[in-house]
C-alpha positions as CSV (number, residue, x, y, z in Angstrom):
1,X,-72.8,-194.8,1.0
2,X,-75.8,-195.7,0.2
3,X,-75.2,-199.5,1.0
4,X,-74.2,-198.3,4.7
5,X,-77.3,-196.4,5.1
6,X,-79.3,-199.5,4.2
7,X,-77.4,-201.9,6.1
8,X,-77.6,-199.6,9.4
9,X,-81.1,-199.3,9.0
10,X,-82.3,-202.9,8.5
11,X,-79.8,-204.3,11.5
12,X,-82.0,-202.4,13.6
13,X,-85.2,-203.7,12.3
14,X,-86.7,-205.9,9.1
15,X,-88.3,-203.1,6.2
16,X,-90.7,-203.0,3.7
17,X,-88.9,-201.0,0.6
18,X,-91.4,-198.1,1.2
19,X,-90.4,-198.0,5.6
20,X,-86.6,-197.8,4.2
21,X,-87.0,-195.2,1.8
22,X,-89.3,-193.3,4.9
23,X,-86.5,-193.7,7.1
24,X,-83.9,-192.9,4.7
25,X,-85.0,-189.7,4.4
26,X,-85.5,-189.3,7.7
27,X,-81.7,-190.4,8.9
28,X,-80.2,-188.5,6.1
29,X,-82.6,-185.6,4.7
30,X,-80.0,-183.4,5.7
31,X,-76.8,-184.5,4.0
32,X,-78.3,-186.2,0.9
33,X,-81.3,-185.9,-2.1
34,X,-84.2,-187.5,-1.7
35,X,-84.0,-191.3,-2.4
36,X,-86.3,-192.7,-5.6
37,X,-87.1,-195.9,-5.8
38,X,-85.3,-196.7,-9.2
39,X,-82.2,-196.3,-6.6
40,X,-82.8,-197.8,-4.0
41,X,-84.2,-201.5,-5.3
42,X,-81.5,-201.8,-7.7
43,X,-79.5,-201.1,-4.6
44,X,-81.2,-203.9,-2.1
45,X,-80.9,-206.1,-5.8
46,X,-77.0,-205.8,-5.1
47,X,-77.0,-206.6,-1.2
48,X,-79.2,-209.5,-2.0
49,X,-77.0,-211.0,-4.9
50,X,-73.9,-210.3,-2.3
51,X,-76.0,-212.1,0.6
52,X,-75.9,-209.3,2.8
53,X,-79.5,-209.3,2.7
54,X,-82.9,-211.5,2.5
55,X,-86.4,-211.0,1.8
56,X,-89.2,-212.1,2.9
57,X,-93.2,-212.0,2.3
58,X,-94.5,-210.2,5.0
59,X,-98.5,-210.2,6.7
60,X,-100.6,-208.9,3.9
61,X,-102.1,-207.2,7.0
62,X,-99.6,-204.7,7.1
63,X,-98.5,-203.9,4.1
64,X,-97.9,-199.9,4.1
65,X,-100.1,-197.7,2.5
66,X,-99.3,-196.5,-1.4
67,X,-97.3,-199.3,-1.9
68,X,-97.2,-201.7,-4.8
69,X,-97.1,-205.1,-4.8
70,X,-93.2,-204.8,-4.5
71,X,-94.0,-203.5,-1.0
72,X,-95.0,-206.6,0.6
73,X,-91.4,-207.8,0.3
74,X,-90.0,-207.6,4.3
75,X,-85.9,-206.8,3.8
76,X,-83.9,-208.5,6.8
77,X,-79.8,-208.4,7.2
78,X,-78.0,-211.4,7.4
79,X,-74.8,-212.3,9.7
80,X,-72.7,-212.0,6.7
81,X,-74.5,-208.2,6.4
82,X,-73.9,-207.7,9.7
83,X,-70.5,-207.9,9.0
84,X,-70.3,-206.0,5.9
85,X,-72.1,-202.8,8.0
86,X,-69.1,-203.4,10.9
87,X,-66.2,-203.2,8.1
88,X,-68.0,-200.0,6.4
89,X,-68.6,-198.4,10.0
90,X,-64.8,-198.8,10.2
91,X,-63.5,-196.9,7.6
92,X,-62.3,-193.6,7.3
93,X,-60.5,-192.8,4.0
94,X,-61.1,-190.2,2.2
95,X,-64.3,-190.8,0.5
96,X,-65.8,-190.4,4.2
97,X,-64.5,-186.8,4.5
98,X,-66.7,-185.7,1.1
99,X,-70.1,-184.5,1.3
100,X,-72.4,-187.4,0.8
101,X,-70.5,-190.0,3.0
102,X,-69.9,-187.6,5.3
103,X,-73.3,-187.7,6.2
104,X,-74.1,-190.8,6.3
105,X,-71.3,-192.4,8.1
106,X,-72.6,-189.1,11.1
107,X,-75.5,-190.4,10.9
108,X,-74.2,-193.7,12.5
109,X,-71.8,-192.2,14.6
110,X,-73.5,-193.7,17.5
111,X,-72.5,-197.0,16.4
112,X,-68.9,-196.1,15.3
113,X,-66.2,-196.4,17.9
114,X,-64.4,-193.3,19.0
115,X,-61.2,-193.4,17.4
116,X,-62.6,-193.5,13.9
117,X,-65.2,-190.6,14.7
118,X,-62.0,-188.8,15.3
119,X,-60.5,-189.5,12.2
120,X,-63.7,-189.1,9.9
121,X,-64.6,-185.3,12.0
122,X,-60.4,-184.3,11.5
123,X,-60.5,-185.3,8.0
124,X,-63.8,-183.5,7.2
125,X,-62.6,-180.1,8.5
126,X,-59.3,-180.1,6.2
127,X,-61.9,-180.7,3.3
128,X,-64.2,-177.9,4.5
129,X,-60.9,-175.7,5.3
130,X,-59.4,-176.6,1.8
131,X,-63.0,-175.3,0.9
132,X,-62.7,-172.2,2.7
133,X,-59.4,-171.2,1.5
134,X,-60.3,-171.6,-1.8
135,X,-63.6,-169.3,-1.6
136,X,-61.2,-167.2,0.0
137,X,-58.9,-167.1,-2.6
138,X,-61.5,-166.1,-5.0
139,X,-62.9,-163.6,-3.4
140,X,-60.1,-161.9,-3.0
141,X,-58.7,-162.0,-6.6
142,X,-62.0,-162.2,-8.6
143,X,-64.4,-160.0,-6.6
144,X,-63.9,-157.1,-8.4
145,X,-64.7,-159.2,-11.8
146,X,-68.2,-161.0,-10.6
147,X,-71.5,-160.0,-10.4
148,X,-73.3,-158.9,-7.7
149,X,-75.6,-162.3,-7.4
150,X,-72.2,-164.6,-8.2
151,X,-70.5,-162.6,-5.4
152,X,-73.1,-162.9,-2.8
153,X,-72.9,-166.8,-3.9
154,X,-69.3,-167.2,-3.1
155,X,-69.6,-165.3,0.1
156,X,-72.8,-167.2,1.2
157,X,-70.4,-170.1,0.1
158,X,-67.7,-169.1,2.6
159,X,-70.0,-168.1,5.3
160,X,-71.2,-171.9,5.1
161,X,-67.7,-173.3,5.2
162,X,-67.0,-171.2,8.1
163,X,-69.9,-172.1,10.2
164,X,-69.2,-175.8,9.7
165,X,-65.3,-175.6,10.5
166,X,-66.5,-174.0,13.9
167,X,-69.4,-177.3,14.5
168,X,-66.1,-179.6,13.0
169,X,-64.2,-178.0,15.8
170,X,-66.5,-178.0,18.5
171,X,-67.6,-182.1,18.0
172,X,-63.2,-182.5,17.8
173,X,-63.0,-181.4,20.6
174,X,-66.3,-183.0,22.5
175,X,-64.7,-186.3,21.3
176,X,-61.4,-186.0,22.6
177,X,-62.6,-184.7,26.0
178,X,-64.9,-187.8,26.0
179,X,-68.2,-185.7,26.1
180,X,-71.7,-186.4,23.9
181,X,-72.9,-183.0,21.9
182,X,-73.9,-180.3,23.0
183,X,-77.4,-181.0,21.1
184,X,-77.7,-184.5,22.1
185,X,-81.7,-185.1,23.5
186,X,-80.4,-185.3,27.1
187,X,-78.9,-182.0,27.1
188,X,-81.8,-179.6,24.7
189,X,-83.5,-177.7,26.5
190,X,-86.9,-177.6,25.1
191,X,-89.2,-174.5,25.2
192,X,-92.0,-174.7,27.4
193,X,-95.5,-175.3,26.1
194,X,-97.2,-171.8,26.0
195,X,-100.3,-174.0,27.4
196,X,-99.1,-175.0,30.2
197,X,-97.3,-171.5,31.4
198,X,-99.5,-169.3,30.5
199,X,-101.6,-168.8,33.7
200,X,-105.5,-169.2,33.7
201,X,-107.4,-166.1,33.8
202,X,-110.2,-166.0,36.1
203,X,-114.1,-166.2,34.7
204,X,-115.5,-163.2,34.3
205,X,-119.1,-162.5,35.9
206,X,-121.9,-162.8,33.6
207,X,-123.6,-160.0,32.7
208,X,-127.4,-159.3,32.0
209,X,-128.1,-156.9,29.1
210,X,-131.2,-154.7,30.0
């Protein structure tokens, strides 16, 4: 998964090792651990030896701060990568439904054709209902047995699986219709800035003390 994430990001743009951990982060912070370094370069290592990859020394200029001297290696895709990110794009086994490649392949939806978002959203909600069931299941036979903390774990648990089987649900059904999310930045409605609404109050008169 971690392969896809990299791929993604570098067909969009050339990266120093310490802009593709940044961004990492950034496109996946939600679905996955932070990314250390003692993963990822073993990782661009790989795509390199597979040729999905090149580097490159880049403007000592602009080499980003609190880097070392590993930093100043510029990471670019080649066509053969370019290919490699198309045929991971396109899958949709099993190992996309889980967890961590959930996320990731999500976080490329954009660039995955319809069909297969379909597939990968259907086959995540039987994981996460398979999930529910289960918690289900437990709390129903082995509630009067646990704790109070392990209970309010396994409920938290189900409350979670629930909440994601409704969002699985909703996006199923946004994709078959043909329609973006709900939360996609064309459609949020953004609070207004207190600054600007809040209206200006007049001066008050100056007054003299005696």
């Amino acid at each position: 998964m971690l392969e896809l994430a990299i791929l993604g990001l570098l067909q969009e743009t050339p990266m120093h090792g310490y802009e593709l951990r940044k961004e990492l982060a950034t496109k996946l912070g939600t679905f996955r651990a932070a990314i250390s370094y003692g993963t990822l370069y073993p990782t661009l290592k790989r795509l390199q030896t597979a040729g999905w990859i090149t580097e490159s020394e880049s403007d000592p200029s602009i080499i980003p701060p609190m880097t070392s001297r590993r930093g100043r290696v510029v990471y670019k895709i080649t066509a053969d990568g370019k290919e490699r990110f198309a045929d991971l794009l396109a899958q949709a086994g099993p190992e996309t439904y889980d967890d961590a490649g959930f996320g990731v392949h999500f976080a490329f939806f954009s660039r995955t054709d319809r069909a297969t978002r379909l597939r990968i959203l259907e086959g995540r909600r039987r994981r996460v209902e398979e999930r529910r069931e289960g918690l289900r299941d437990v709390l129903s036979r082995a509630a009067g047995r646990l704790d109070a903390y392990t209970l309010e774990l396994q409920r938290h648990g189900l409350d979670a699986a629930e909440r994601e089987v409704r969002w699985l649900e909703e996006l199923i059904t946004n994709e078959r219709s043909g329609r973006a999310p709900a939360g996609s930045m064309g459609e949020i409605d953004l609070p207004a800035d207190p600054a600007e609404e809040a209206p200006l109050e007049p001066p008050r008169p100056h007054k003299d003390r005696p």
